[in-house]
C-alpha positions as CSV (number, residue, x, y, z in Angstrom):
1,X,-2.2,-228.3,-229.5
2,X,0.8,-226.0,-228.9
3,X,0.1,-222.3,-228.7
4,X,2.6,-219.2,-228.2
5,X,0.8,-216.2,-228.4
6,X,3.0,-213.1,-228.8
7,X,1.8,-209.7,-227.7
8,X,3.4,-206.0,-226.3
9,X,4.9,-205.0,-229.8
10,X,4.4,-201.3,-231.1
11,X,5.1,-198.1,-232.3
12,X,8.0,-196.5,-230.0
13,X,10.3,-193.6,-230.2
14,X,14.3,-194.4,-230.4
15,X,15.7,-194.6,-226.9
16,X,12.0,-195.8,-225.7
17,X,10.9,-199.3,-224.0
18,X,9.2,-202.3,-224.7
19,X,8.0,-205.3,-223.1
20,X,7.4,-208.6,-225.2
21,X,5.6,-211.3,-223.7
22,X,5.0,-214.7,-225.4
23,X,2.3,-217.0,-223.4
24,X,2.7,-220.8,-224.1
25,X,0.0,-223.7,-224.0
26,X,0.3,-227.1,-224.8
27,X,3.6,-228.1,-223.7
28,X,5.3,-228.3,-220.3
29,X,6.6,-225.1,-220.4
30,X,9.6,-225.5,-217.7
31,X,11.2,-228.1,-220.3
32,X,11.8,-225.9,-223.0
33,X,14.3,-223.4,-224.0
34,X,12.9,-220.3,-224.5
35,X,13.8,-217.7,-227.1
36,X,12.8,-214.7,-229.3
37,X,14.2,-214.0,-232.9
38,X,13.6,-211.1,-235.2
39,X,13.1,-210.3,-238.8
40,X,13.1,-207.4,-240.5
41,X,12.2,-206.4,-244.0
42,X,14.1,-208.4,-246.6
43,X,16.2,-209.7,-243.8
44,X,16.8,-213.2,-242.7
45,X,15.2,-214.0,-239.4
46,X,17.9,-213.5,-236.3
47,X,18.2,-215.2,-232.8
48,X,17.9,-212.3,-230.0
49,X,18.0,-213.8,-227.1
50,X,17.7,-217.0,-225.3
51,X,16.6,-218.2,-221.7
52,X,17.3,-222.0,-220.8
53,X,15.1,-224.1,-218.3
54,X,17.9,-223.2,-215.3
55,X,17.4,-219.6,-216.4
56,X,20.6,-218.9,-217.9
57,X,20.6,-216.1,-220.6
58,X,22.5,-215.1,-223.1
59,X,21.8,-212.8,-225.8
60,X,23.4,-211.0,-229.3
61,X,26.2,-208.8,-229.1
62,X,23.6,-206.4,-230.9
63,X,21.3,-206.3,-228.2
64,X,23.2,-207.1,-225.2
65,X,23.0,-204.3,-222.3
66,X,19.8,-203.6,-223.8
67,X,17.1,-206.3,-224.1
68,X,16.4,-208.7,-221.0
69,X,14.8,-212.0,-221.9
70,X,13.3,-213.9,-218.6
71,X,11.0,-216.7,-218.1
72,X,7.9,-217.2,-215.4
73,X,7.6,-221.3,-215.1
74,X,4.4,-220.4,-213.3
75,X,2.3,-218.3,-215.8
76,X,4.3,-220.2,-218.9
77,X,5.2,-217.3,-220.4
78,X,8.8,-215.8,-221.4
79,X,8.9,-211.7,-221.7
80,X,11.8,-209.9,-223.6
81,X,12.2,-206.2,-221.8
82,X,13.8,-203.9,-224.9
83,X,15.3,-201.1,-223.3
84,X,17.3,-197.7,-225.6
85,X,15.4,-198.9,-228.7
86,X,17.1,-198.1,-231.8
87,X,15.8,-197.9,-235.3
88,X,17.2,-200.6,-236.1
89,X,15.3,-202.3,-233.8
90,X,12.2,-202.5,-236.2
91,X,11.0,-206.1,-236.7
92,X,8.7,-208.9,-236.2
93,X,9.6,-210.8,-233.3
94,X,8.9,-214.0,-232.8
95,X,9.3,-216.5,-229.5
96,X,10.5,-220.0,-230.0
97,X,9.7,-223.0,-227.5
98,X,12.8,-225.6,-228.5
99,X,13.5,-228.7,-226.6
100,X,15.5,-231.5,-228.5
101,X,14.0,-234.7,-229.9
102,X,10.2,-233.3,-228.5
103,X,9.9,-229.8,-230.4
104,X,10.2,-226.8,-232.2
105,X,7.7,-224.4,-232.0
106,X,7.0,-220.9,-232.8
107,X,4.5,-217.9,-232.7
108,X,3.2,-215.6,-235.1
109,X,5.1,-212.5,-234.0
110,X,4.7,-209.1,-232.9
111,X,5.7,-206.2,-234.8
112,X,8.1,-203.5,-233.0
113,X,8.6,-200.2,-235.0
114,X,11.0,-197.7,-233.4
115,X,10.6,-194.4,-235.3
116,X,10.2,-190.5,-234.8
Protein backbone atom coordinates (compact mmCIF):
# COMPACT_ATOMS: atom_id res chain seq x y z
CA UNK A 1 0.00 0.00 0.00
CA UNK A 2 1.47 3.36 -1.00
CA UNK A 3 1.69 6.01 1.70
CA UNK A 4 2.86 9.85 1.59
CA UNK A 5 2.45 11.29 4.78
CA UNK A 6 2.78 15.19 4.69
CA UNK A 7 3.67 17.06 7.79
CA UNK A 8 5.66 20.70 8.85
CA UNK A 9 2.69 22.92 7.69
CA UNK A 10 1.43 25.89 9.99
CA UNK A 11 0.66 29.12 11.10
CA UNK A 12 3.68 31.62 10.12
CA UNK A 13 4.15 35.26 9.86
CA UNK A 14 4.82 36.90 6.22
CA UNK A 15 8.64 36.89 5.49
CA UNK A 16 8.86 33.63 7.96
CA UNK A 17 9.96 29.90 7.13
CA UNK A 18 8.75 26.60 6.62
CA UNK A 19 9.86 23.21 6.11
CA UNK A 20 7.49 20.61 4.41
CA UNK A 21 8.36 17.12 4.53
CA UNK A 22 6.40 14.34 2.71
CA UNK A 23 7.57 10.62 3.95
CA UNK A 24 6.81 7.85 1.23
CA UNK A 25 6.13 3.97 1.77
CA UNK A 26 5.19 1.47 -0.57
CA UNK A 27 7.04 2.28 -3.62
CA UNK A 28 10.75 2.41 -4.49
CA UNK A 29 11.10 5.85 -3.71
CA UNK A 30 14.41 6.61 -5.89
CA UNK A 31 12.15 5.85 -9.08
CA UNK A 32 9.80 8.53 -8.78
CA UNK A 33 9.55 12.10 -9.46
CA UNK A 34 8.89 13.90 -6.65
CA UNK A 35 6.76 17.02 -6.37
CA UNK A 36 4.54 19.31 -4.09
CA UNK A 37 1.36 21.28 -5.48
CA UNK A 38 -0.79 23.72 -3.69
CA UNK A 39 -4.39 24.79 -3.44
CA UNK A 40 -5.88 27.44 -2.07
CA UNK A 41 -9.46 28.44 -1.31
CA UNK A 42 -11.66 28.32 -4.43
CA UNK A 43 -8.49 27.85 -6.44
CA UNK A 44 -7.45 25.14 -8.64
CA UNK A 45 -4.64 22.98 -7.34
CA UNK A 46 -1.02 24.35 -8.65
CA UNK A 47 2.33 22.53 -9.29
CA UNK A 48 5.15 24.18 -6.92
CA UNK A 49 7.95 22.49 -7.48
CA UNK A 50 9.43 19.37 -8.71
CA UNK A 51 12.62 17.13 -7.93
CA UNK A 52 13.42 14.32 -10.53
CA UNK A 53 15.19 10.99 -9.59
CA UNK A 54 18.81 12.66 -10.77
CA UNK A 55 17.83 15.56 -8.49
CA UNK A 56 17.20 18.20 -10.94
CA UNK A 57 14.72 20.86 -9.77
CA UNK A 58 12.79 23.22 -11.10
CA UNK A 59 10.17 25.20 -9.67
CA UNK A 60 7.19 28.17 -10.55
CA UNK A 61 8.24 31.45 -11.44
CA UNK A 62 5.94 32.32 -8.24
CA UNK A 63 8.01 30.61 -5.89
CA UNK A 64 11.35 30.53 -7.37
CA UNK A 65 14.24 32.14 -5.21
CA UNK A 66 12.14 31.26 -2.44
CA UNK A 67 11.02 27.59 -1.88
CA UNK A 68 13.71 24.74 -2.22
CA UNK A 69 12.30 21.28 -3.03
CA UNK A 70 15.03 18.32 -2.32
CA UNK A 71 14.82 14.65 -2.03
CA UNK A 72 16.64 12.08 0.66
CA UNK A 73 16.72 8.51 -1.39
CA UNK A 74 17.75 7.15 1.97
CA UNK A 75 14.89 8.17 4.34
CA UNK A 76 12.32 8.26 1.20
CA UNK A 77 11.20 11.37 1.92
CA UNK A 78 11.17 14.84 -0.28
CA UNK A 79 11.10 18.25 1.91
CA UNK A 80 10.06 21.61 0.39
CA UNK A 81 12.07 24.57 2.50
CA UNK A 82 9.63 27.89 2.01
CA UNK A 83 11.65 30.76 2.68
CA UNK A 84 10.06 34.95 2.68
CA UNK A 85 6.56 33.47 2.97
CA UNK A 86 4.00 35.61 1.57
CA UNK A 87 0.30 35.78 2.14
CA UNK A 88 -0.27 34.43 -0.66
CA UNK A 89 1.43 31.61 0.24
CA UNK A 90 -1.65 30.19 2.26
CA UNK A 91 -2.66 26.65 0.99
CA UNK A 92 -2.81 22.97 1.32
CA UNK A 93 0.10 21.45 0.01
CA UNK A 94 0.19 18.36 -1.25
CA UNK A 95 3.39 15.98 -2.47
CA UNK A 96 3.00 13.88 -5.46
CA UNK A 97 5.08 10.50 -6.20
CA UNK A 98 4.75 10.26 -10.26
CA UNK A 99 6.52 7.80 -12.33
CA UNK A 100 5.02 6.98 -15.92
CA UNK A 101 3.19 3.75 -16.69
CA UNK A 102 3.69 2.54 -12.67
CA UNK A 103 1.92 5.56 -10.74
CA UNK A 104 0.47 8.54 -9.57
CA UNK A 105 0.16 9.04 -6.08
CA UNK A 106 -0.62 11.70 -3.64
CA UNK A 107 -0.92 12.68 0.10
CA UNK A 108 -3.49 14.28 2.06
CA UNK A 109 -1.77 17.66 2.49
CA UNK A 110 -0.64 20.06 4.99
CA UNK A 111 -2.01 23.35 5.50
CA UNK A 112 0.36 26.52 5.40
CA UNK A 113 -1.28 29.84 6.59
CA UNK A 114 0.96 32.90 6.40
CA UNK A 115 -0.77 35.70 8.34
CA UNK A 116 -0.14 38.60 11.03
Amino acid sequence: QVQLVESGGGLVQPGGSLRLSCAASGIIFRTFRMAWYRQAPEKQREWVASVTTSGVTIYADSVKGRFTISRDNVKNTVYLQMNSLKPEDTAVYYCQAFMSGRGDYWGQGTQVTVSL
